[in-house]
C-alpha positions as CSV (number, residue, x, y, z in Angstrom):
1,X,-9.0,-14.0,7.6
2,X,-5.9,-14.0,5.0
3,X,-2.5,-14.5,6.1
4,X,-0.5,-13.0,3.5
5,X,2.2,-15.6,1.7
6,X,5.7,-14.5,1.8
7,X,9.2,-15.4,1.2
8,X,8.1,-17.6,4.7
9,X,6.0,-20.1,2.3
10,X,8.1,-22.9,2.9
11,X,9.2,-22.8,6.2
12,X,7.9,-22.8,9.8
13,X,4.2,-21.1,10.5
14,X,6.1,-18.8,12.5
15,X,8.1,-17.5,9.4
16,X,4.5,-17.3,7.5
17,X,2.7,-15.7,10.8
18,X,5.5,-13.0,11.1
19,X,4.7,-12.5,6.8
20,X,1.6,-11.4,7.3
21,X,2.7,-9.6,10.7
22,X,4.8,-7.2,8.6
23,X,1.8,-6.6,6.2
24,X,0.7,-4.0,8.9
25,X,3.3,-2.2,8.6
26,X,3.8,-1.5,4.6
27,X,2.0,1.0,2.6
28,X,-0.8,-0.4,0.2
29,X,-4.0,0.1,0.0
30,X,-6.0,1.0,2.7
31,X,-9.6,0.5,4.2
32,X,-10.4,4.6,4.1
33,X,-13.7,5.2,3.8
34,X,-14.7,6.1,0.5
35,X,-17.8,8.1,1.5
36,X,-17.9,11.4,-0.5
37,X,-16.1,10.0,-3.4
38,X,-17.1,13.5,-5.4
39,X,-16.1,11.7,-8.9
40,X,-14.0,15.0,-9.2
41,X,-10.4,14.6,-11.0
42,X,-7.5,15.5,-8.4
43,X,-4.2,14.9,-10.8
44,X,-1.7,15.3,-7.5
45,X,-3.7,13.1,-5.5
46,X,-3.9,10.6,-8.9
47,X,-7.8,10.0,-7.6
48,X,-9.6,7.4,-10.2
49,X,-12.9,6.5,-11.2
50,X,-12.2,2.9,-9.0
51,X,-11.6,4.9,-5.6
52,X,-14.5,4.5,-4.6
53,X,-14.9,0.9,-4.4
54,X,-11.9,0.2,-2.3
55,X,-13.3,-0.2,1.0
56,X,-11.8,-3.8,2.0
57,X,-8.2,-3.3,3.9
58,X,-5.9,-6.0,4.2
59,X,-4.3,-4.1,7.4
60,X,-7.3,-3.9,8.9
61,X,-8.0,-7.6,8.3
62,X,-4.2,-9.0,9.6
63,X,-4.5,-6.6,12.6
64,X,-7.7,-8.5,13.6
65,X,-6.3,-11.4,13.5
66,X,-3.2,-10.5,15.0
67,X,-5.4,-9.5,17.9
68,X,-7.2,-12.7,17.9
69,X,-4.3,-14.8,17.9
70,X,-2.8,-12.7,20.7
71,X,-5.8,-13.9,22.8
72,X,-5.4,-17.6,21.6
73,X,-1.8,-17.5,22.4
74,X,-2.6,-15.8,26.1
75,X,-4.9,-18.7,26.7
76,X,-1.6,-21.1,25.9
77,X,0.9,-19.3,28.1
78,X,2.2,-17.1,25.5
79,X,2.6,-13.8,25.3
80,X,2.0,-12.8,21.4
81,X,1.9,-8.3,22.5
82,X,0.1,-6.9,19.4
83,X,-0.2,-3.2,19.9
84,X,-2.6,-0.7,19.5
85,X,-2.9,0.6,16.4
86,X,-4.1,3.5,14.4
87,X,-7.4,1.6,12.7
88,X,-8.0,4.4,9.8
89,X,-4.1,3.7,8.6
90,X,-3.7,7.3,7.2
91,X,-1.2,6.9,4.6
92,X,1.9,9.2,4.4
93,X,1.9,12.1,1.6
94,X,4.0,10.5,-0.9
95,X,0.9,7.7,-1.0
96,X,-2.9,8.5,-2.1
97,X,-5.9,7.2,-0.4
98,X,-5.9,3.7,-2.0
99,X,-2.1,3.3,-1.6
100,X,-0.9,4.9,-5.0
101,X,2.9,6.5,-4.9
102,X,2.4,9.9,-5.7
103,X,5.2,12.4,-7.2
104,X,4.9,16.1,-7.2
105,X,7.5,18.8,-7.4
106,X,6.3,19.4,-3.7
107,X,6.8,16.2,-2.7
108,X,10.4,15.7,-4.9
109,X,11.4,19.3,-3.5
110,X,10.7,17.8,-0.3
111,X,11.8,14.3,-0.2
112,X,13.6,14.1,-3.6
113,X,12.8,10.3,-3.9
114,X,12.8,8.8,-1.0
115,X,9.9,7.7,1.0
116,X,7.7,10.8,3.4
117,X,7.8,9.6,7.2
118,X,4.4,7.7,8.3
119,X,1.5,9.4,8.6
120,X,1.0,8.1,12.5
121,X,4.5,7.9,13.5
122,X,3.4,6.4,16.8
123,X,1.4,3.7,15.4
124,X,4.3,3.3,12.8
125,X,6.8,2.9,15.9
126,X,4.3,0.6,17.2
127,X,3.8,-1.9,14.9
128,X,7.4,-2.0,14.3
129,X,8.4,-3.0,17.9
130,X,5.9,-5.8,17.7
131,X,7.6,-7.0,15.1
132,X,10.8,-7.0,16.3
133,X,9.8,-9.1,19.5
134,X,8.0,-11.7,17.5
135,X,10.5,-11.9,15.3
136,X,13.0,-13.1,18.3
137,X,10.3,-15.9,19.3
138,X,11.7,-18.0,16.3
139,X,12.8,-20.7,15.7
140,X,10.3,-22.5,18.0
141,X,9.2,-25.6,17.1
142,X,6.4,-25.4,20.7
143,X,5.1,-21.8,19.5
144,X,4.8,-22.8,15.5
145,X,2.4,-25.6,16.4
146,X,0.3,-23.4,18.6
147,X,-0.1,-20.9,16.1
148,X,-0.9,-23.1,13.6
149,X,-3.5,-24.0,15.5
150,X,-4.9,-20.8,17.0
151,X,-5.1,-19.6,12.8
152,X,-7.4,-23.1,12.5
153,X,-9.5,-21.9,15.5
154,X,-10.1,-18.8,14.1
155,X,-10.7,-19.6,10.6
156,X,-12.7,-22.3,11.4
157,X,-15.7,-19.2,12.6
158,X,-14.8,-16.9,9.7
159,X,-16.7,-18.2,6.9
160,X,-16.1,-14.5,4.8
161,X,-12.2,-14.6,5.2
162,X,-11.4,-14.4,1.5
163,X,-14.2,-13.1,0.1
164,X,-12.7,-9.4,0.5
165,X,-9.7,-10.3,-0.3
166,X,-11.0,-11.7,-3.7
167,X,-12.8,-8.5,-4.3
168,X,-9.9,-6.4,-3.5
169,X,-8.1,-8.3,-6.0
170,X,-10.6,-8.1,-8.8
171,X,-10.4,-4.3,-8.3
172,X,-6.6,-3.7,-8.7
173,X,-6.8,-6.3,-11.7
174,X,-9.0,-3.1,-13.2
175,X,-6.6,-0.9,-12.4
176,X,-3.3,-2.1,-13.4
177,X,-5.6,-3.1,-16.8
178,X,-6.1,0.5,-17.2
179,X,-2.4,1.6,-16.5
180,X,-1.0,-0.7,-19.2
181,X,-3.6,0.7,-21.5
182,X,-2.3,4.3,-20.8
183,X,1.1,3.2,-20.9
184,X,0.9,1.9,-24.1
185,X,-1.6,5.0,-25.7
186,X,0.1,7.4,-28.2
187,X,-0.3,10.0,-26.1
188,X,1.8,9.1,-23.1
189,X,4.2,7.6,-25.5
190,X,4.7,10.5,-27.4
191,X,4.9,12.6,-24.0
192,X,7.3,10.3,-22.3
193,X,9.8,10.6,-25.1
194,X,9.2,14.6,-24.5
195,X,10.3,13.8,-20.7
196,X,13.2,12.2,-21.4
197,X,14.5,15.3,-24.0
198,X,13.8,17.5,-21.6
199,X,15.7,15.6,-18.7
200,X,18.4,13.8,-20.2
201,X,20.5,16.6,-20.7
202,X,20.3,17.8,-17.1
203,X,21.6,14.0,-15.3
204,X,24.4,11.8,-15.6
205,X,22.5,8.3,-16.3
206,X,20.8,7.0,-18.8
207,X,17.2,7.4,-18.2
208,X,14.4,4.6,-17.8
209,X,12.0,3.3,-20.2
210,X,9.2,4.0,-17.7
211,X,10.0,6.8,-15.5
212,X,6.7,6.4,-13.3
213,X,8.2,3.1,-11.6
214,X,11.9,3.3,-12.9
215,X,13.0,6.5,-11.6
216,X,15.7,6.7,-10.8
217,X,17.2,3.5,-12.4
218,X,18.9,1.3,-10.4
219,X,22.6,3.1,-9.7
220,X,21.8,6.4,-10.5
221,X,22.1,7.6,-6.4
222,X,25.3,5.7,-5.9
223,X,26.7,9.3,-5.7
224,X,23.9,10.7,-3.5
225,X,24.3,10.6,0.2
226,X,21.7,11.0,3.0
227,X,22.3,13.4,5.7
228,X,20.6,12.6,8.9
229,X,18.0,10.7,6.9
230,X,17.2,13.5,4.5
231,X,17.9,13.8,0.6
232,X,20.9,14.8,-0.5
233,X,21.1,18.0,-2.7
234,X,21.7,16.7,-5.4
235,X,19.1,13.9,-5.0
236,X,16.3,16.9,-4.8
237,X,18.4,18.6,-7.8
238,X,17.2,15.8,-10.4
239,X,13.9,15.0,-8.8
240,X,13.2,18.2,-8.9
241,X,14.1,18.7,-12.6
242,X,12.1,15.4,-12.9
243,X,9.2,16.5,-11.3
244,X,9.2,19.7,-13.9
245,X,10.1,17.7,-17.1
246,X,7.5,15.8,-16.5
247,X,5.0,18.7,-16.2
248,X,6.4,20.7,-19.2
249,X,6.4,17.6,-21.5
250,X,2.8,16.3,-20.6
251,X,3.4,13.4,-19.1
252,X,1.7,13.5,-16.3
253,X,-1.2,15.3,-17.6
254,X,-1.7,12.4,-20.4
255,X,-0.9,9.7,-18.1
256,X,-3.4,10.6,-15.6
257,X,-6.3,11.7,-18.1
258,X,-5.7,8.5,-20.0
259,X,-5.7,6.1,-17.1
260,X,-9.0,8.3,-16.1
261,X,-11.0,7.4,-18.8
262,X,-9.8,3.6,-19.1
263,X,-10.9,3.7,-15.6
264,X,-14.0,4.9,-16.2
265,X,-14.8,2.5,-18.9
266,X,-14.2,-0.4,-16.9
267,X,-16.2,1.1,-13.7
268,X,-19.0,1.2,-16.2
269,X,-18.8,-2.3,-17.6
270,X,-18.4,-3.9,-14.3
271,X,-20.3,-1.2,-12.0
272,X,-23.4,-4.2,-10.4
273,X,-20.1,-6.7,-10.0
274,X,-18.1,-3.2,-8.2
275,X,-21.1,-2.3,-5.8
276,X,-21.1,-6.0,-4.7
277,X,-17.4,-5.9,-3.7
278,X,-17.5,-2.2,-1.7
279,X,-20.7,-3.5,-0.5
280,X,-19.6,-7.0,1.0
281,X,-16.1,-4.9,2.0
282,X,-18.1,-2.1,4.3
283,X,-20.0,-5.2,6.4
284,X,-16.2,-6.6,6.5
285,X,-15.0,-3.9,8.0
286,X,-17.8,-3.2,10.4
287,X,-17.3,-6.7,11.5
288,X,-13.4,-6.0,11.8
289,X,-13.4,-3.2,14.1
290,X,-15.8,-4.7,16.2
291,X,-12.9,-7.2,16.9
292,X,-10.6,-4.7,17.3
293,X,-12.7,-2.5,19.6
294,X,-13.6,-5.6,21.8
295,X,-9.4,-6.7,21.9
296,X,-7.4,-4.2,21.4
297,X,-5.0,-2.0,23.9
298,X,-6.1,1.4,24.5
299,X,-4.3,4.3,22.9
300,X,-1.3,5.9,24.1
């Protein structure tokens, strides 16, 4: 099973463990079934032609062995409390099925543009607690060299750890090739320079080359204060007007159509090499949950 490299990468294994701990609790994308994949175009929920194929979840996969290393650590006299955890990781609504920020004028009316609250806010509350104890086992030097060797002991019987992983990889490599193509297309070119026309007038910054991951630029919300954790008003003032520029000019419409059909372009040149991947991913996943169901804590 993958630990997941962080800023940790040179320090102790605890530092790397507690990487991949915090994976868990990060959106991205998720192990969601995708059985009844209808192939239908949802433009709010940004659904894709490559949906379908993304079975494998690296949450699911770090929780299992966050379980597994629990036991191993038991076994040593530690106590290493992983939690239960909600295994179908439903993603918040600002995020789509396979882990895709969304941006709506229901969602910017609602959270102008800051994150929606977890979908399982116990599991959420959960997972961060854990964290926050392990975190306070480090440094030590006794507890780095068992988990060291509880990850051995565990990899050495899991001859499919990064096979998923690959294939999870091979599939967002299709998808961020077809969002550069839309990027670049005439069409969402022409529209973005439509957004900005419509929305520079109505802020006090200058706007972003790419408002889809720009937005707002960096120093735009110096002004914009939270109240109680909630936008401020005139945070929802220019996401709103955002939101509807981008509707009025065409932006999201091209965007989304374009990246549809580059989608579906490479699903059809690589469909045998795609059934493999959500293939091998579903027997990962049945395997994972039968970890989870044989060591982890019951619900609250």
């Amino acid at each position: 099973m993958p630990v997941i490299d962080g800023a940790g990468r040179d320090r102790s294994f605890g530092a790397v463990m507690m990487a991949a701990v915090a994976v868990t609790s990060l959106a991205g994308c998720t192990g969601a079934d995708a059985a009844g994949e209808s192939g239908l175009k949802d433009q709010d929920a940004w659904k894709m032609p490559l949906d379908e194929f993304y079975v494998y979840s690296v949450e699911l996969d770090n929780y299992a062995e966050q379980l597994l290393t629990s036991k191993c650590l038991e076994q040593r006299g530690y106590e290493w409390p992983v939690p239960w955890q909600n295994t179908d990781y439903p993603q918040p609504k600002d995020f789509n099925r396979v882990g895709i920020r969304l941006f709506t004028l229901e969602l910017a009316t609602e959270y102008g543009y800051q994150f929606a609250p977890p979908a399982d806010v116990e599991s959420a509350r959960l997972w961060v607690e854990f964290i926050e104890t392990a975190e306070a086992y480090f440094p030590d030097s006794e507890l780095d060299e068992e988990l060291v060797n509880c990850r051995d002991e565990i990899r050495a019987v899991d001859e499919d750890s990064n096979q998923s992983f690959d294939g999870v990889n091979e599939i967002m490599g299709l998808a961020l090739q077809a969002d550069q193509v839309a990027l670049q297309s005439p069409a969402v070119m022409e529209a973005t320079e439509r957004w900005r026309e419509c929305l520079q007038p109505q802020v006090d910054f200058t706007l972003p080359e790419e408002p889809r991951t720009e937005m707002p630029p960096h120093g735009a919300d110096a002004d914009w204060v939270s109240v109680d954790g909630h936008p401020s008003v005139d945070e929802i003032a220019v996401a709103v007007a955002d939101a509807e520029c981008r509707e009025s000019s065409g932006l999201s419409a091209a965007a989304y159509e374009t990246e549809w059909e580059e989608q579906r372009k490479l699903v059809d040149l690589n469909r045998d090499k795609l059934e493999r991947i959500r293939d091998d991913a579903q027997d990962r996943k049945a395997y994972l949950l039968t970890i989870v169901a044989e060591n982890a804590p019951p619900a609250p």
